[in-house]
C-alpha positions as CSV (number, residue, x, y, z in Angstrom):
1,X,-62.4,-91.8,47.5
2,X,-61.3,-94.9,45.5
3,X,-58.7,-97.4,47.3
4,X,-59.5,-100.3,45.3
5,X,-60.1,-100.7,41.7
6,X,-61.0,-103.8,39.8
7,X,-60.5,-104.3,36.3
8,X,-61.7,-107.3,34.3
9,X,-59.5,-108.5,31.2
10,X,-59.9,-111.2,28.4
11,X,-56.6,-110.3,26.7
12,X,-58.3,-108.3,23.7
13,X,-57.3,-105.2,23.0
14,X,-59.8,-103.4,24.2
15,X,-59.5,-105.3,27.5
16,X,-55.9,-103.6,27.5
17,X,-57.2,-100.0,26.8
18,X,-59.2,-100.8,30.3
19,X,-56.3,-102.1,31.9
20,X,-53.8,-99.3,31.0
21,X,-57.3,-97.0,32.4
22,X,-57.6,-98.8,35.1
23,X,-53.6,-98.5,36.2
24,X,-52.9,-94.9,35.3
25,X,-56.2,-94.0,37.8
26,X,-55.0,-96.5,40.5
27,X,-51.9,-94.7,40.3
28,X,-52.8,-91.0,40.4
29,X,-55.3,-91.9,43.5
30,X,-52.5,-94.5,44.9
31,X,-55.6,-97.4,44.7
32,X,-55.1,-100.9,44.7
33,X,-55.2,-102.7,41.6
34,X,-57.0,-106.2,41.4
35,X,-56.6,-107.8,37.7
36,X,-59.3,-110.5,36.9
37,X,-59.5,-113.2,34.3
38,X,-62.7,-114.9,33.7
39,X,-62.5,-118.4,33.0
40,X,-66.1,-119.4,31.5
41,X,-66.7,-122.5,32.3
42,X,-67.1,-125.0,29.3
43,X,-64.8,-122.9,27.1
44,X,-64.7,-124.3,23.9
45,X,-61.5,-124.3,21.5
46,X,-62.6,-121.9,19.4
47,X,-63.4,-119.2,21.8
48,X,-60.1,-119.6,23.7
49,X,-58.3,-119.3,20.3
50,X,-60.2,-115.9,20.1
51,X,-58.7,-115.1,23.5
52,X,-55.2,-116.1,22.7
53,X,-55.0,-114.2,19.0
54,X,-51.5,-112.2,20.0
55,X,-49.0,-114.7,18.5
56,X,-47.1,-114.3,22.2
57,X,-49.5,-115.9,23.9
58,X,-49.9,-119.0,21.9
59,X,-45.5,-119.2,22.1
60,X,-46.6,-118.8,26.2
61,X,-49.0,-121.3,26.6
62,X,-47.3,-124.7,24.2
63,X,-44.0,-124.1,26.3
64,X,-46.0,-125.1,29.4
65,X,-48.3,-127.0,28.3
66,X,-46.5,-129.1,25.3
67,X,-42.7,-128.9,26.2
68,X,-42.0,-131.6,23.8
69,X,-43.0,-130.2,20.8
70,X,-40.3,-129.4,17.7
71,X,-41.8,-126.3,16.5
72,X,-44.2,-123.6,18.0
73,X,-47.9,-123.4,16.6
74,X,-48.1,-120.3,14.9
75,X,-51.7,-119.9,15.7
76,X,-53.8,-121.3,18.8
77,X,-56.1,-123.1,16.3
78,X,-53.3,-124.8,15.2
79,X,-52.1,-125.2,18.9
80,X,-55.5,-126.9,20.2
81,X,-55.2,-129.1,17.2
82,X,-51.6,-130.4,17.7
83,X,-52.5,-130.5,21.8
84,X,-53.0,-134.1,23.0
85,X,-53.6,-132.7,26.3
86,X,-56.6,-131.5,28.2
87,X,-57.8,-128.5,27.2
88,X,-58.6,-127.1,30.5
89,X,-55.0,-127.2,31.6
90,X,-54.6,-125.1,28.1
91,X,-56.8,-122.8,29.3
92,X,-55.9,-122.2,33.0
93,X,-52.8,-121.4,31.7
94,X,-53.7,-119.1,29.1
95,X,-55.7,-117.3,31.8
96,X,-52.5,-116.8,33.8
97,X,-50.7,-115.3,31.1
98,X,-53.5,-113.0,30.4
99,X,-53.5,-111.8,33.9
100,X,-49.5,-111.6,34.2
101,X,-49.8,-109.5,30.8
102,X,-51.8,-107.2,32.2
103,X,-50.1,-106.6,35.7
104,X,-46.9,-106.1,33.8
105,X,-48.5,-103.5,32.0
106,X,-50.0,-101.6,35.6
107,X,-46.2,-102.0,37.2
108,X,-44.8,-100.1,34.3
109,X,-47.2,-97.4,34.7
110,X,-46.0,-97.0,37.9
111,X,-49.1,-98.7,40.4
112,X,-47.4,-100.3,43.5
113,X,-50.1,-102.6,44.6
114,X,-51.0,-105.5,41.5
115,X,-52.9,-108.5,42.1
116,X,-53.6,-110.9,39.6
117,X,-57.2,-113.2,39.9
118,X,-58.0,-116.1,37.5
119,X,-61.4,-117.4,38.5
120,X,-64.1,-119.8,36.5
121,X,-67.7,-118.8,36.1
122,X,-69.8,-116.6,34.1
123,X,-68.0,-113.1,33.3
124,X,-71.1,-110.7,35.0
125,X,-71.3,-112.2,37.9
126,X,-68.0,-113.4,38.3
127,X,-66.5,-109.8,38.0
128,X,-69.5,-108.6,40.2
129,X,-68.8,-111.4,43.0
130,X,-65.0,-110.8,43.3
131,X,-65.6,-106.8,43.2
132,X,-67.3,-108.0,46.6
133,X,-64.7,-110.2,48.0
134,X,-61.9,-107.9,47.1
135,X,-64.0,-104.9,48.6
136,X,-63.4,-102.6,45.3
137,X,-65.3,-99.2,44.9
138,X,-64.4,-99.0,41.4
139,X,-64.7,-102.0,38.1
140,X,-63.5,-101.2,34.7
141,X,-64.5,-103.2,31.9
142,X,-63.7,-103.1,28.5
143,X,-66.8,-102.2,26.0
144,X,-67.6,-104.8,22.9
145,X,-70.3,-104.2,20.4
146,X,-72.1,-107.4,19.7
147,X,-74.1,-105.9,17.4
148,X,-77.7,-104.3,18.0
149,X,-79.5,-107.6,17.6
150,X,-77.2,-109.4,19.7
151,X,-77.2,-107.5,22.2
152,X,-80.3,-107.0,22.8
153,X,-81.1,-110.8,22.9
154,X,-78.1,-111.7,24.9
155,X,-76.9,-108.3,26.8
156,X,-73.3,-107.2,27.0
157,X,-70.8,-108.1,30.1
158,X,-70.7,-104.3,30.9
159,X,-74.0,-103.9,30.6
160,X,-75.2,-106.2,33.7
161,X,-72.4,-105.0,35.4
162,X,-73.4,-101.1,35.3
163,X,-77.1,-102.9,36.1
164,X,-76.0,-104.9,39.2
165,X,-72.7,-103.5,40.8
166,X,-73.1,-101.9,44.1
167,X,-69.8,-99.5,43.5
168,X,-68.8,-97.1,40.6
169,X,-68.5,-98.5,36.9
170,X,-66.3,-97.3,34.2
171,X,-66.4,-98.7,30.7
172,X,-64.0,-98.0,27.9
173,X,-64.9,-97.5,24.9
């Protein structure tokens, strides 16, 4: 029986689909819900702009971390490029959001037990490690082709995931 499920989120909208899977089977079995944000360490600008594309987060993220500014960056390129701050701190903060975002989306599904993670490292094994610590029998993960080249050279997140986790696995597609 599953009492505790994981589920890993970037804030893309596939990560979402795995979230709102994630919730609706925590609810029907009455599981615990952990919700985990990878922070890779040594994020650069451009692949945290990737994470932040919803124009909601980027509105999120300059209130806290540039209170002073007039007017809102309408994109997060535009945001890292008007920050004088440290990125980091940017970062951090967008992880938050991502992981509030997604437990706002398991309450109104109905799941009564939401925890939110945010947690540096390398997405496999971070996911993998914290499935440990939290004691879950069940990860979900959203699915991203990287292309057939790609991922054969570099191998997806889900992928080492279904290789290495030592409870069930479900990836959305």
């Amino acid at each position: 029986m599953t009492k505790h499920i994981l589920v890993a989120t970037d804030g893309s909208d596939k990560a979402r689909e795995a979230v709102a899977m994630a919730a609706n089977i925590a609810k029907a079995l009455g599981a615990r819900l952990t919700i985990l944000h990878v922070i890779l360490h040594g994020l650069r600008a451009e692949e945290a702009s990737r994470l932040a594309e919803p124009e909601h987060l980027v509105r999120c993220v300059s209130a806290v971390t540039m209170p002073q500014l007039e007017r809102v960056p309408s994109s997060m390129g535009e945001f890292f490029r008007a920050s004088q701050g440290d990125i980091g701190e940017m970062v951090s903060v967008l992880g938050d959001r991502i992981a509030e975002d997604a437990a706002d989306i398991a309450r109104r599904i109905g799941v009564s037990s939401v925890e939110t993670r945010v947690e540096p490292g390398v997405y496999a094994e971070t996911i993998l490690k914290v499935a440990e610590d939290v004691g879950a029998d069940m990860i979900v993960v959203g699915s991203r082709g990287l292309g057939r080249l790609r991922g054969m050279l570099v191998g997806s997140v889900s992928q080492k995931i279904i290789q290495h986790a030592h409870c069930s696995v479900m990836v959305v597609r």
